[in-house]
C-alpha positions as CSV (number, residue, x, y, z in Angstrom):
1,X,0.0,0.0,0.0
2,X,0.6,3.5,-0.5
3,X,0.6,6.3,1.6
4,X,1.4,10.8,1.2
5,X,2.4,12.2,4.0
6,X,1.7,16.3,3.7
7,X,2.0,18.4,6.6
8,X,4.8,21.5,6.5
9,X,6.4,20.6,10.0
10,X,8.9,17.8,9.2
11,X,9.0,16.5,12.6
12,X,5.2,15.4,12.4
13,X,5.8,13.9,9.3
14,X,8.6,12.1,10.4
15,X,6.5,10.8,13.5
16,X,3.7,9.4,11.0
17,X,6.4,7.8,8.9
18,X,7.9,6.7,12.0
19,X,4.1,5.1,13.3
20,X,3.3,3.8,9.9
21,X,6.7,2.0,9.1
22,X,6.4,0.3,13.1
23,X,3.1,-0.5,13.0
24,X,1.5,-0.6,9.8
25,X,3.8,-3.4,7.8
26,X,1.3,-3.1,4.9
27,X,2.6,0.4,3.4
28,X,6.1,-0.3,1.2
29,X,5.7,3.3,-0.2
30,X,6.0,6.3,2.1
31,X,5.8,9.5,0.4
32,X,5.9,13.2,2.1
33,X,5.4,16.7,0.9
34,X,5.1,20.2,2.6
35,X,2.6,22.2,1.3
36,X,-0.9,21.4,0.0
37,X,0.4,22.0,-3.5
38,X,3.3,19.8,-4.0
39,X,1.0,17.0,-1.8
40,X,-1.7,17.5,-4.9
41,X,0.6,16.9,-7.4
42,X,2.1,13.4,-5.6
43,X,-1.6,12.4,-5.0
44,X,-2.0,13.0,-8.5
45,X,1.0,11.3,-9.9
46,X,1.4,8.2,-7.7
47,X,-2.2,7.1,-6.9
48,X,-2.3,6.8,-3.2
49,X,-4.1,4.3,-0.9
50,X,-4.5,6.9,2.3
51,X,-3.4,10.7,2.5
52,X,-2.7,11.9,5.7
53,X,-3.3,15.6,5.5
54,X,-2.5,18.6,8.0
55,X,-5.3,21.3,7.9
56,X,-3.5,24.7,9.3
57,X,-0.5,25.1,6.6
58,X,0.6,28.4,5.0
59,X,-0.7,29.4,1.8
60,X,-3.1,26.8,1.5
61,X,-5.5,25.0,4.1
62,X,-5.7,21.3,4.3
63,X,-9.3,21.7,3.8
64,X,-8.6,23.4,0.5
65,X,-8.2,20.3,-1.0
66,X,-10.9,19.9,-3.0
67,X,-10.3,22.9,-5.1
68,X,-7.3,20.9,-6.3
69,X,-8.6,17.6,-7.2
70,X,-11.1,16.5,-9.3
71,X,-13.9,13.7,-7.8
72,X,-12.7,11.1,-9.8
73,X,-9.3,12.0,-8.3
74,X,-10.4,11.6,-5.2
75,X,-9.7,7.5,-4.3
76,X,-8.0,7.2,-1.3
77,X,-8.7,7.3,2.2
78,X,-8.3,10.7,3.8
79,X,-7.2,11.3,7.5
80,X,-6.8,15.1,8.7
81,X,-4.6,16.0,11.0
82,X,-5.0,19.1,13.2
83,X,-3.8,20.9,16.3
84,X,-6.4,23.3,17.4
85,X,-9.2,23.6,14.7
86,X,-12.4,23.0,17.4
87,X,-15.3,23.8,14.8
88,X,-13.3,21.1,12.2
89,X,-13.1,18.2,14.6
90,X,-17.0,19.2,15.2
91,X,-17.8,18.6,12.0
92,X,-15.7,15.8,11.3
93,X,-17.6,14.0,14.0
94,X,-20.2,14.2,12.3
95,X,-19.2,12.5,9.1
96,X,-16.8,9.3,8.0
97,X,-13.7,11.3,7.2
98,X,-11.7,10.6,10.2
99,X,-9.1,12.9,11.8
100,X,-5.9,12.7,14.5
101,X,-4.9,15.2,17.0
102,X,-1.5,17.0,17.7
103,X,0.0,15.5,19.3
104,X,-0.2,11.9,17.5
105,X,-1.4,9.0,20.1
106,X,0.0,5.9,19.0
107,X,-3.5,4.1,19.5
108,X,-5.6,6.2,18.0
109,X,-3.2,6.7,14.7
110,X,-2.9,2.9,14.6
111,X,-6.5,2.4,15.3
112,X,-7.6,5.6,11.8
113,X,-5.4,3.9,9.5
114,X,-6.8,0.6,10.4
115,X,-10.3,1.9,9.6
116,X,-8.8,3.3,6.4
117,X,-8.0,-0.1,5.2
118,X,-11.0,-1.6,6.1
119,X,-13.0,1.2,3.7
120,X,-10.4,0.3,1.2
121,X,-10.8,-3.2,1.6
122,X,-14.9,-2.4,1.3
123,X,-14.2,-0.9,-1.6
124,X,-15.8,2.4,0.5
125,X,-13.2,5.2,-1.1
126,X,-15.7,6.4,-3.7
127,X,-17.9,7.7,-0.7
128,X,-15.1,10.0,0.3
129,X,-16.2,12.7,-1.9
130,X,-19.0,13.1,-0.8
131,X,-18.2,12.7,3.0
132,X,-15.8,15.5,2.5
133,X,-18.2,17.6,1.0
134,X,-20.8,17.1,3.9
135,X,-17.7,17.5,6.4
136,X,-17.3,21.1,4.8
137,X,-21.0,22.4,4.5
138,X,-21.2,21.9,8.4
139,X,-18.1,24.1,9.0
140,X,-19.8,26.6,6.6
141,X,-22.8,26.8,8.4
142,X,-22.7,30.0,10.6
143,X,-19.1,30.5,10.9
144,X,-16.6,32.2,8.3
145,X,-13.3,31.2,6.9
146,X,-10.8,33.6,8.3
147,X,-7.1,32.9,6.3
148,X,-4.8,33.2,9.2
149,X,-0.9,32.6,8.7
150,X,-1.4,29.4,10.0
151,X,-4.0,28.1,7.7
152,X,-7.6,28.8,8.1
153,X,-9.9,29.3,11.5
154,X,-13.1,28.6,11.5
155,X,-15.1,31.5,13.5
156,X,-18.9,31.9,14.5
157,X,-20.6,34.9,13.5
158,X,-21.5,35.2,17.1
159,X,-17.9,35.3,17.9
160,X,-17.3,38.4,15.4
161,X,-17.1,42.1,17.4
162,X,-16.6,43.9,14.0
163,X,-14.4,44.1,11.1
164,X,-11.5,47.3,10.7
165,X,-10.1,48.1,7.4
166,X,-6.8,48.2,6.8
167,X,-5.6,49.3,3.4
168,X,-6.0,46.2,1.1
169,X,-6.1,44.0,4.6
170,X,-8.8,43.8,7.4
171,X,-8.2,42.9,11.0
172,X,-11.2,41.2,12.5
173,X,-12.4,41.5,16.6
174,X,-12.5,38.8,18.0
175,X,-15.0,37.8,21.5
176,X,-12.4,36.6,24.1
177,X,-9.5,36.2,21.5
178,X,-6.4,37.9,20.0
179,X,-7.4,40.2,16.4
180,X,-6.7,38.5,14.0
181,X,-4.8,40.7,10.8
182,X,-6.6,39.0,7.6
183,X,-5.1,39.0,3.6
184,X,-8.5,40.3,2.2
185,X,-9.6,43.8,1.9
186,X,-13.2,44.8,4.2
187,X,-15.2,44.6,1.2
188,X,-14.6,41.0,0.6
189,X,-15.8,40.3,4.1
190,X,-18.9,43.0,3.6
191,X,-20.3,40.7,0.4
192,X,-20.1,37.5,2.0
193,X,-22.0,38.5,4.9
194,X,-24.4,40.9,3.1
195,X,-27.1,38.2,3.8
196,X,-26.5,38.1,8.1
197,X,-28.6,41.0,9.3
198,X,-26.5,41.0,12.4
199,X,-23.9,42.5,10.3
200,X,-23.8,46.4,9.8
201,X,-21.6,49.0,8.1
202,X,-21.2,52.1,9.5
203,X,-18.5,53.5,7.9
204,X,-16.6,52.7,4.6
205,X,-14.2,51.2,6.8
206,X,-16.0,49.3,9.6
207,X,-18.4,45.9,9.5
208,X,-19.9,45.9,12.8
209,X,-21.8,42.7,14.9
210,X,-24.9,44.4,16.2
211,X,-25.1,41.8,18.6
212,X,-22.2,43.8,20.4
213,X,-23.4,47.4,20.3
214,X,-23.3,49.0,23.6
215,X,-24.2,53.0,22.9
216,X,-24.9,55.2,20.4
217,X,-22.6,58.4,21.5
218,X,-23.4,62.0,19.9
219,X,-20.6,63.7,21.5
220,X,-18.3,65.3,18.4
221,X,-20.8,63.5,16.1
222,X,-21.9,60.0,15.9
223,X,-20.2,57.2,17.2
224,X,-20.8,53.6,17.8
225,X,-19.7,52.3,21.1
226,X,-18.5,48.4,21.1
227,X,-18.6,46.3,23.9
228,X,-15.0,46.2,24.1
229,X,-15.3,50.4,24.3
230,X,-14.1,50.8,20.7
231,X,-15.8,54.1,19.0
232,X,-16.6,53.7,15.5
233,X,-17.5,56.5,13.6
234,X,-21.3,56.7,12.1
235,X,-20.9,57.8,8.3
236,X,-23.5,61.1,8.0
237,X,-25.1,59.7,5.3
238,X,-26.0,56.7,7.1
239,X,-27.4,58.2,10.7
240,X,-30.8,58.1,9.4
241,X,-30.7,54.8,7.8
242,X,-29.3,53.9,11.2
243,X,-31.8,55.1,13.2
244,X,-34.4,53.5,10.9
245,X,-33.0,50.0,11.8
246,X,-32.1,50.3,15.3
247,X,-35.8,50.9,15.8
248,X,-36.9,47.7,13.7
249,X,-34.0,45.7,15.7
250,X,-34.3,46.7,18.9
C-alpha cells in the first residue's frame, strides 16, 4: 500500500512515517510533501491508498483540498490531522472522514489507518467525496473562513465584534481572543455577509456585529460604542438609515 504524507512541519511527518513503518507493515511506499500544492501533485502522480493531511499550513488550508482535485481523483482514504481547529473536529464528527490530533497517540493513529484499510478493503473510497463535501457544508454553516498565517480558523458569526479596514487587509475583533490581521480587503468580508442582518456598516471602513453594540454616543458626532469600548465612527449619510433599523432591531 501506498501512503502521502503532507503536513509542512517535518517533525510530524517524520512521527507518521515513523508510526506507519512500526506498526502498519502493509505500506512499502511512504511519500511526504510540505505544502498542499506539492502533496496534490504526488496524489496525482502516484495514486495513493491513504493521505494523511495537516489542515493549518501556510498558503493553502488542508481543507482546501478539494479545489485541487477532481472527484474522480479523489480515491483514497483521507485522514486530517490538526492541532487546534475546534469547529473542524465538530464537523468531522459528524461525518466518516476521520481525523488525529497534535500530538499523535499511537493508538488512535494505529487504530484511523486501520479503519482506512477496512474502507479500502470495502471498496468504501468512492464515498469520500461526498463525506468530504458534507464534512465542509457543516463548518460553513454559521461560521466564516478567516485565512490566518497558520492556515484557516473557522469563526462563528456570534464570535465576530466587528471588522477594521486596513488598506487592502482587514483585522477582525475577535469575542475573548487575540485580532486576527486577515489578507483580504473589508469589502470581501462586507459581500459575504451581506445576507446576516447582524452584520452592519457604518463607515466605509467598519463591519460591525450588532449583537455587540453597547451605545450610540453624539458627542463630536456620531459614534458607535463596542462592547470592548471601541468608537466607530457613524458615516453622516448613514445616521438616518441607522436610526431606521435600530428601531426595527431593537
Amino acid at each position: 500500500m501506498k501512503a502521502i504524507i503532507i503536513d509542512d512541519e517535518n517533525k510530524s511527518r517524520k512521527v507518521i512515517q515513523t508510526y506507519l513503518i512500526e506498526n502498519c507493515k502493509d505500506f512499502d511506499c511512504i511519500l511526504e510533501a510540505e505544502d498542499l500544492e506539492s502533496g496534490v501533485a504526488l496524489i496525482k502522480s502516484e495514486a495513493p491508498d491513504v493521505v494523511f493531511l495537516d489542515i493549518e499550513m501556510p498558503k493553502y488550508s488542508g481543507l482546501q483540498i478539494l479545489e485541487f482535485l477532481q472527484p474522480e481523483e479523489v480515491n483514497f482514504q483521507l485522514i486530517f490531522i490538526t492541532a487546534y481547529n475546534e469547529y473542524a473536529i465538530q464537523a468531522f464528527k459528524l461525518s466518516a472522514v476521520d481525523y488525529l490530533l497534535k500530538p499523535l497517540d499511537k493508538q488512535e493513529f494505529i487504530q484511523a489507518v486501520a479503519k482506512a484499510k477496512q474502507a479500502i478493503e470495502s471498496k468504501e473510497v468512492s464515498t469520500q467525496i461526498e463525506d468530504l463535501k458534507r464534512v465542509f457544508q457543516q463548518l460553513a454553516l454559521n461560521k466564516i473562513a478567516l485565512e490566518i498565517p497558520k492556515g484557516i480558523l473557522f469563526t462563528s458569526h456570534d464570535d465576530i465584534l466587528y471588522f477594521e479596514a486596513d488598506g487592502m487587509y482587514t483585522t477582525v475583533y475577535l469575542k475573548g481572543k487575540e485580532p486576527q490581521l486577515i489578507c483580504k480587503p473589508l469589502k470581501h468580508f462586507a459581500q459575504q455577509l451581506e445576507t446576516k442582518s447582524v452584520f452592519y456598516k457604518p463607515h466605509r471602513s467598519y463591519l460591525i456585529n450588532l449583537k455587540y453594540l453597547k451605545e450610540l454616543s453624539k458627542k463630536d458626532g456620531f459614534y458607535l460604542v463596542m462592547e470592548n469600548n471601541k468608537s466607530i465612527p457613524l458615516a453622516k449619510e448613514k445616521k438616518d438609515e441607522f436610526l431606521i433599523l435600530i428601531n426595527d432591531i431593537f
